[in-house]
N, CA, C and O of each residue as an XYZ file, in Angstrom:
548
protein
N      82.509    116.884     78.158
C      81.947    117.515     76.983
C      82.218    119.008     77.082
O      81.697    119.744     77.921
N      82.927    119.318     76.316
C      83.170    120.885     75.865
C      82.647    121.109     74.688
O      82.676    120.302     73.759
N      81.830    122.892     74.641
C      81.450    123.332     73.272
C      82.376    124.035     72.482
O      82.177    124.578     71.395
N      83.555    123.957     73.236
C      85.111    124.726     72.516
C      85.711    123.357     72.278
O      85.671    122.384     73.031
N      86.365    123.483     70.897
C      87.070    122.073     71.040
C      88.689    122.123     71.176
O      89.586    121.299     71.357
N      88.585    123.509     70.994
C      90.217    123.890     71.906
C      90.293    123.340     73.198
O      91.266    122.648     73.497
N      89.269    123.589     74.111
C      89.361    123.219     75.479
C      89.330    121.876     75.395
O      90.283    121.255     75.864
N      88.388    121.267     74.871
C      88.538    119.431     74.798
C      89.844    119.045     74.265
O      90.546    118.182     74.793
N      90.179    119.735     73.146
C      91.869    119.443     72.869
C      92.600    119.542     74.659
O      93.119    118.558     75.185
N      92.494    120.828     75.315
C      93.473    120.842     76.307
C      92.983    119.596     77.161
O      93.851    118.788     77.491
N      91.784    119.388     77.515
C      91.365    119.014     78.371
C      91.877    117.472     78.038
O      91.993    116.675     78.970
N      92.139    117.132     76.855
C      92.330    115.640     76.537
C      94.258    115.266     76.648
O      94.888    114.215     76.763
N      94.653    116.675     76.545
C      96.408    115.949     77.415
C      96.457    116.728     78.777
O      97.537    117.142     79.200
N      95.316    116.921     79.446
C      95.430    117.311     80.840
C      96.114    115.805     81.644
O      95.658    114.784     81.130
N      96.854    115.617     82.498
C      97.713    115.170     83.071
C      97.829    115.116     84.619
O      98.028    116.322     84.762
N      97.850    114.718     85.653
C      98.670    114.526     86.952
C      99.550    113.915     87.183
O      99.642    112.701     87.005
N     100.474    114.734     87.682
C     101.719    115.090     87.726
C     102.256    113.744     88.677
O     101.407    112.902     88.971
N     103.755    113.548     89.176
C     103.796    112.317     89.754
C     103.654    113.241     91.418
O     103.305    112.697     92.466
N     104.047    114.798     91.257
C     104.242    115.845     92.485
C     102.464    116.534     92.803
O     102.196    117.513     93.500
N     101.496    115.659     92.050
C     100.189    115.744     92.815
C      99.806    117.157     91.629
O      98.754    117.721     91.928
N     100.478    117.701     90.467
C      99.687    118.901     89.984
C      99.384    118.441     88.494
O      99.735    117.442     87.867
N      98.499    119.684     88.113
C      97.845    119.549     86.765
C      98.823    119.832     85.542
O      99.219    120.996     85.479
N      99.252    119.009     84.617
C     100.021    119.504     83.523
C      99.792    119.570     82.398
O     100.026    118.364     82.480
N      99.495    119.802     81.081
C      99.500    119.162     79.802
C     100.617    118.981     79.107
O     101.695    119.574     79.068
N     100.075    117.860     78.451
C     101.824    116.837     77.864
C     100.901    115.990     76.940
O      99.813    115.417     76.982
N     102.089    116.261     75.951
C     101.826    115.379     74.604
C     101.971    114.022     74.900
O     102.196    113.460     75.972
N     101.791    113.555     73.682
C     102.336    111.657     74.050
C     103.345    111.479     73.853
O     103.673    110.349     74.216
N     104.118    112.036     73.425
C     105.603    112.000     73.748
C     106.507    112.548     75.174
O     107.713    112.314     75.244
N     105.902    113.166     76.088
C     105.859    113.153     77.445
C     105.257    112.560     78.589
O     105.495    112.373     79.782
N     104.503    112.372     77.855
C     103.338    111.214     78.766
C     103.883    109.783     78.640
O     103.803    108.996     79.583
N     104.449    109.451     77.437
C     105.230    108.266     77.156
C     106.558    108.081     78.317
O     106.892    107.054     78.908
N     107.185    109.521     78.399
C     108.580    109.317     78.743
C     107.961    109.448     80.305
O     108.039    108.351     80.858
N     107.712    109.883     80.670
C     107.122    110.271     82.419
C     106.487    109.003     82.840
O     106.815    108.442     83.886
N     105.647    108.579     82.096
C     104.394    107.833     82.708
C     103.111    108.054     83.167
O     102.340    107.270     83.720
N     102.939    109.511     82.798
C     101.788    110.080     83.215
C     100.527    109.496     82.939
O     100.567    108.453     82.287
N      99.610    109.849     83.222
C      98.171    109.333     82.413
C      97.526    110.781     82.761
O      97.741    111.693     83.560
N      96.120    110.321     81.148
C      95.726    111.691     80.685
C      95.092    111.778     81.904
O      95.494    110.833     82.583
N      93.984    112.711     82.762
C      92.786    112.554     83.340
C      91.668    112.162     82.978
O      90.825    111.928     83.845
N      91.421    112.020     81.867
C      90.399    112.585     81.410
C      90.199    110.758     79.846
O      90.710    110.781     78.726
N      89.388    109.613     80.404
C      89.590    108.771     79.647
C      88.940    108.913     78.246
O      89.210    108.122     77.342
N      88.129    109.881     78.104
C      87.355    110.220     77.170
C      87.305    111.812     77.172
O      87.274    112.317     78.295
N      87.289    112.810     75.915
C      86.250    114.242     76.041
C      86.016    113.808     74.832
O      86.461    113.009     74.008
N      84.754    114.973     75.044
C      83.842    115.002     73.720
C      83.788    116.523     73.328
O      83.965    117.329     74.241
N      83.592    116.931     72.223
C      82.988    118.189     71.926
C      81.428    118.143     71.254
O      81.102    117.464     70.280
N      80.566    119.041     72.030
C      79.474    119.547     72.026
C      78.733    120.303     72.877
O      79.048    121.173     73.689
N      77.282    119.636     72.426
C      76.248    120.670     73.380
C      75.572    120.076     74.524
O      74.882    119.068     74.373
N      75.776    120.822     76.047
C      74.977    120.060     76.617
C      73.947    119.643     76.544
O      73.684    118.636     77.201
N      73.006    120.220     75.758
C      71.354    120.661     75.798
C      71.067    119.038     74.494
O      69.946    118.587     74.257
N      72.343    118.492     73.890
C      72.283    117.674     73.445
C      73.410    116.563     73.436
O      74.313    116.405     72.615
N      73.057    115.705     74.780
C      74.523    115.031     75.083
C      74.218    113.794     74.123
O      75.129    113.318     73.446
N      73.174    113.379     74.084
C      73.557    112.053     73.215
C      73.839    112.058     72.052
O      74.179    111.055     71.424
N      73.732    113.285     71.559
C      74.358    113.462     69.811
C      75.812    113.714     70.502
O      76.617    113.498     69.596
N      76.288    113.951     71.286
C      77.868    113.830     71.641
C      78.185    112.076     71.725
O      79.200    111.657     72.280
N      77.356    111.327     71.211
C      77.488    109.455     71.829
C      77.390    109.507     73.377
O      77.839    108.570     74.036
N      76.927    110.371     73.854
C      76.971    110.069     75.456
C      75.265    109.393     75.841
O      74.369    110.163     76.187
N      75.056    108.024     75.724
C      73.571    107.831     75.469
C      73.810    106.752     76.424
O      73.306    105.670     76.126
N      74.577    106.837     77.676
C      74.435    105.857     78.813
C      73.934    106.770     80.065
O      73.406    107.727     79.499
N      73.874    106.882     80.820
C      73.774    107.443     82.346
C      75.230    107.352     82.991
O      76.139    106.581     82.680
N      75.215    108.113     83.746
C      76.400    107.827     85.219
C      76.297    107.970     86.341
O      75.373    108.613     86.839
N      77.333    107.338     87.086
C      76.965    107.690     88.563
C      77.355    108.762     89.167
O      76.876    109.126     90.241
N      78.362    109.441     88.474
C      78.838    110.970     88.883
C      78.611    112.023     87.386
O      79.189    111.866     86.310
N      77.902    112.774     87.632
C      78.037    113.941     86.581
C      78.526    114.771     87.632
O      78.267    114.603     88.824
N      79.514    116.014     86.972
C      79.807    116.897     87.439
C      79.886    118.071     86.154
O      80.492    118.011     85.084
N      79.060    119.092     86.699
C      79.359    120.635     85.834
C      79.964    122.118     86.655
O      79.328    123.096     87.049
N      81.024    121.903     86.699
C      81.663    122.706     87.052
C      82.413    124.194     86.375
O      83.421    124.217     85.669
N      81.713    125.207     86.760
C      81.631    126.605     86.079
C      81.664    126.840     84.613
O      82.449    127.288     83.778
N      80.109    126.194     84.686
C      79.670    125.918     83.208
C      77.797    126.486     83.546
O      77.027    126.730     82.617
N      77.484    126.571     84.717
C      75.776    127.018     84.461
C      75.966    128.518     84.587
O      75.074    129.345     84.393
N      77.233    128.789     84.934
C      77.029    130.362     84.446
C      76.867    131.027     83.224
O      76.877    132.257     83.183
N      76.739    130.433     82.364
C      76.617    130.818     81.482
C      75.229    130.779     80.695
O      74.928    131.204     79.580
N      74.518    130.140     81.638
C      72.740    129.985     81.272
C      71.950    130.683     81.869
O      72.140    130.373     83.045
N      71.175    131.435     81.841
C      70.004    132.161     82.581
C      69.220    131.295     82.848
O      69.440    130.708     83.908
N      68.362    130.984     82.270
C      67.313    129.840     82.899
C      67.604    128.204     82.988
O      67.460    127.456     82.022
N      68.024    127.787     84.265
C      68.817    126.079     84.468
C      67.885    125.547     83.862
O      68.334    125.224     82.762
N      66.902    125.284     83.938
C      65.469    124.213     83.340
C      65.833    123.271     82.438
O      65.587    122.075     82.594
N      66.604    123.886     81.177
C      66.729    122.647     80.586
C      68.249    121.805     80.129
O      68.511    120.742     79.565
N      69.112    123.038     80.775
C      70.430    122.517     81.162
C      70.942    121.311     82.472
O      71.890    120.542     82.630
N      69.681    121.696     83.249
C      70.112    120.930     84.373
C      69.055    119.373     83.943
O      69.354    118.201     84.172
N      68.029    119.814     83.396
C      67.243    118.315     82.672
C      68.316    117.379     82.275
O      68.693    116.291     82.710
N      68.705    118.189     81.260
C      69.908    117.153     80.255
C      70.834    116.221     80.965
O      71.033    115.024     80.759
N      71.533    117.305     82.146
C      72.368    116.778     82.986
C      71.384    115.759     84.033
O      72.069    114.963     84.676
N      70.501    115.712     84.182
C      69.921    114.985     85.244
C      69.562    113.553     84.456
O      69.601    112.389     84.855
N      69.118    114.258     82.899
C      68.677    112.902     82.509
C      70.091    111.791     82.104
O      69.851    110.586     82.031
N      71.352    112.240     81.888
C      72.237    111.490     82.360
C      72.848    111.242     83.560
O      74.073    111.150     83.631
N      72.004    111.102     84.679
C      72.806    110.865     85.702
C      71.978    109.947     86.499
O      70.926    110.326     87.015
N      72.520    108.508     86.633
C      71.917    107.246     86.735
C      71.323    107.541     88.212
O      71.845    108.146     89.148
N      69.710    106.740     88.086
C      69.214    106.398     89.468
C      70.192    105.781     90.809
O      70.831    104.753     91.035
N      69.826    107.325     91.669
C      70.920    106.556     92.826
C      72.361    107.964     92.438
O      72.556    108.860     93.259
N      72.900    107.908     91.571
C      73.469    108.339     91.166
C      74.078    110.203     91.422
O      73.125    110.778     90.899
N      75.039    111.337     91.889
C      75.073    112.375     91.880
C      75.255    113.636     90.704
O      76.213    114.040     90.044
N      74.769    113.767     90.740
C      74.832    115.523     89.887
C      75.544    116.811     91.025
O      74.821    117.496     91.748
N      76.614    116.902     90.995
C      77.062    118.063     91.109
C      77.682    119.216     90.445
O      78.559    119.236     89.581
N      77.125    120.059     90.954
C      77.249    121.564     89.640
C      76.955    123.051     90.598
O      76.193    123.281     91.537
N      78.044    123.968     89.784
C      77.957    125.017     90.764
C      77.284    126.374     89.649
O      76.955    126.474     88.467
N      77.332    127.128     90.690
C      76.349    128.467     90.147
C      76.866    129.579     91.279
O      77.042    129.506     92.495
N      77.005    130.519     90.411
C      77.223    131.990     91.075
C      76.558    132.254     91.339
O      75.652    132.232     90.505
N      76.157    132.866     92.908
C      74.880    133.214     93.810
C      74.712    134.217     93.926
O      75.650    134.926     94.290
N      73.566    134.719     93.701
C      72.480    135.992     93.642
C      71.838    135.697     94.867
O      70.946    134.856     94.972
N      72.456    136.647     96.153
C      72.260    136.897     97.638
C      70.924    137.610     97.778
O      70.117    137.557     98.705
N      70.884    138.302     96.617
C      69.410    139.211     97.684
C      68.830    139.421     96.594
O      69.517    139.250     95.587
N      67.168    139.924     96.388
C      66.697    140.466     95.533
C      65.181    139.244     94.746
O      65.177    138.036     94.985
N      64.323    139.779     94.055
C      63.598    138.667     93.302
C      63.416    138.087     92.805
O      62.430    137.351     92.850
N      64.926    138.105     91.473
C      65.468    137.689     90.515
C      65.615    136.352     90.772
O      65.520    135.741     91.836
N      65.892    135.925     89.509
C      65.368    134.261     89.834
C      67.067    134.121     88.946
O      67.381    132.931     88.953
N      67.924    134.805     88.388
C      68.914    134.746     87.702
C      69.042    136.770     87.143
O      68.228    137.648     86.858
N      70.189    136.690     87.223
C      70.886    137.837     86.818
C      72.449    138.135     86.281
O      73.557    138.104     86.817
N      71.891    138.474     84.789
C      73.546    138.696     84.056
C      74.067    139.966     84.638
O      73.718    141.146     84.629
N      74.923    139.346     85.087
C      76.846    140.268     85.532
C      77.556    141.342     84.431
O      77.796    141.583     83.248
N      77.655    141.687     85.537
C      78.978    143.148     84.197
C      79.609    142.236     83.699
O      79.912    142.506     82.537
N      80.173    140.662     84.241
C      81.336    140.132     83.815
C      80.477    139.000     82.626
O      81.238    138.289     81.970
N      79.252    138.871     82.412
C      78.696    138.153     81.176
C      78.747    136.808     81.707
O      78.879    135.872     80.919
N      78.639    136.564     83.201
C      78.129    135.345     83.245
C      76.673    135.683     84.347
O      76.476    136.744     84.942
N      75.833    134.508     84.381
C      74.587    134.568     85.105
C      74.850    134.509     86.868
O      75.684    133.664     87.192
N      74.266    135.263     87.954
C      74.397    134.592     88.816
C      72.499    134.150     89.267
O      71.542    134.714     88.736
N      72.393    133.088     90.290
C      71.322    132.373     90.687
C      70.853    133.262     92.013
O      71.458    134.025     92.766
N      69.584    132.827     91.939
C      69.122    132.942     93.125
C      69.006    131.175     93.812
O      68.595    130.205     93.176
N      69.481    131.172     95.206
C      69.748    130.091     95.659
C      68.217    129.266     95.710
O      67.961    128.062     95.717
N      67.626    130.081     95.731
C      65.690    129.399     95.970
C      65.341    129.069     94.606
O      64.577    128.155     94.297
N      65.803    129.680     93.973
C      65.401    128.930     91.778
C      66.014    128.324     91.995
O      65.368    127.279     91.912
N      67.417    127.950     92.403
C      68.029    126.576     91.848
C      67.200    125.333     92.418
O      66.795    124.339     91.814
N      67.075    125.669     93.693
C      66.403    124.541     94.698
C      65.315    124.409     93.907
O      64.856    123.284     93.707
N      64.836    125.348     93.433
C      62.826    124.775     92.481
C      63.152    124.776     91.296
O      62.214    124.775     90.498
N      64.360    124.777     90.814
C      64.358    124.113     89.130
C      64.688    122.451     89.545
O      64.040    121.529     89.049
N      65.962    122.212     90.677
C      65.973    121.009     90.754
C      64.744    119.640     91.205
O      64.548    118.447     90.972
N      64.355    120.398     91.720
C      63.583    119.580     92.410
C      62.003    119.408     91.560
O      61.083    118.637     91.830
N      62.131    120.702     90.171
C      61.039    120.032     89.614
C      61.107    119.279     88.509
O      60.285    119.034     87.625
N      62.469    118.874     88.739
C      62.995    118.170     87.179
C      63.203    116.700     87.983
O      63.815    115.769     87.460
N      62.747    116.644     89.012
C      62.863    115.206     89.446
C      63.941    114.948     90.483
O      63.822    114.026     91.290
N      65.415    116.081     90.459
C      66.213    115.879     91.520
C      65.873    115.952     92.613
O      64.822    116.567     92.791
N      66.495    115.444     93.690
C      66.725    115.784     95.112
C      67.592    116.455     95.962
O      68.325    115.730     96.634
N      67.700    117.717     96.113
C      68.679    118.817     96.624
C      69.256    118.175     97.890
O      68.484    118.095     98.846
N      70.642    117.652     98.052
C      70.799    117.153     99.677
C      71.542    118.434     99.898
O      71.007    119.096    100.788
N      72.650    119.025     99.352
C      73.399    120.350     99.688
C      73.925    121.420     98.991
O      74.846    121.320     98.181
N      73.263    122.614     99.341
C      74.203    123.160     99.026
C      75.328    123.858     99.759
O      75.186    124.239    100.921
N      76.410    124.018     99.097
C      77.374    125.042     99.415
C      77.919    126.124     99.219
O      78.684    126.053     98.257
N      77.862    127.700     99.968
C      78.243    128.722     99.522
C      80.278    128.585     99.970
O      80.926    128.138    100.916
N      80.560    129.182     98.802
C      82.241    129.701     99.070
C      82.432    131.156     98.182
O      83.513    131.745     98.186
């Protein structure tokens, strides 16, 4: 689910390559190669409302990847995402880390949010998740 539908356009002839890389290719290259898209489905919308995107099942993998930067308060971004993500099931999602200070979130010169690593741990965990790891890089 993208809220750009340019990106869901790209994201829907995203491709791997037969040499292991990312390409986009029409169906008229994808035809002649053999490629397949990645991606068996995108949608365009809002996270904060996935089942008006038809996404009204659960899964066993959600992944949001450099997409909560762009929220100040996770609470009800990470709900949404949790409430699709089947019992048993993982949620992984990253966040730019806010190392020091009291801030529970802080907007960047560059206009995205970074976290404090202790809010993420107490937004998840009061929305019902279970934190097994995180990872700094």
């Amino acid at each position: 689910v993208d809220l750009s539908s340019k990106m869901a356009e790209y994201a829907a002839e995203l491709c791997l390559t037969d040499g292991g890389e990312f390409e986009r290719a029409d169906a008229a290259t994808r035809k002649a190669t053999g490629w397949e898209t990645i991606y068996r489905r995108v949608e365009t919308g809002n996270l904060l409302q996935l089942d008006k995107c038809g996404l009204d099942a659960q899964y066993e993998l959600v992944v949001s990847a450099d997409v909560l930067c762009y929220f100040g308060d996770l609470r009800d971004v990470l709900g949404a995402l949790a409430a699709k993500t089947a019992p048993g099931g993982d949620l992984i999602f990253t966040v730019e880390t806010l190392p020091e200070g009291d801030w529970r979130w802080v907007l960047q010169a560059i206009e995205r949010y970074a976290h404090h690593p202790d809010y993420v741990r107490d937004v998840a965990t009061s929305i019902g998740l279970e934190p097994r790891e995180a990872i700094s890089f």
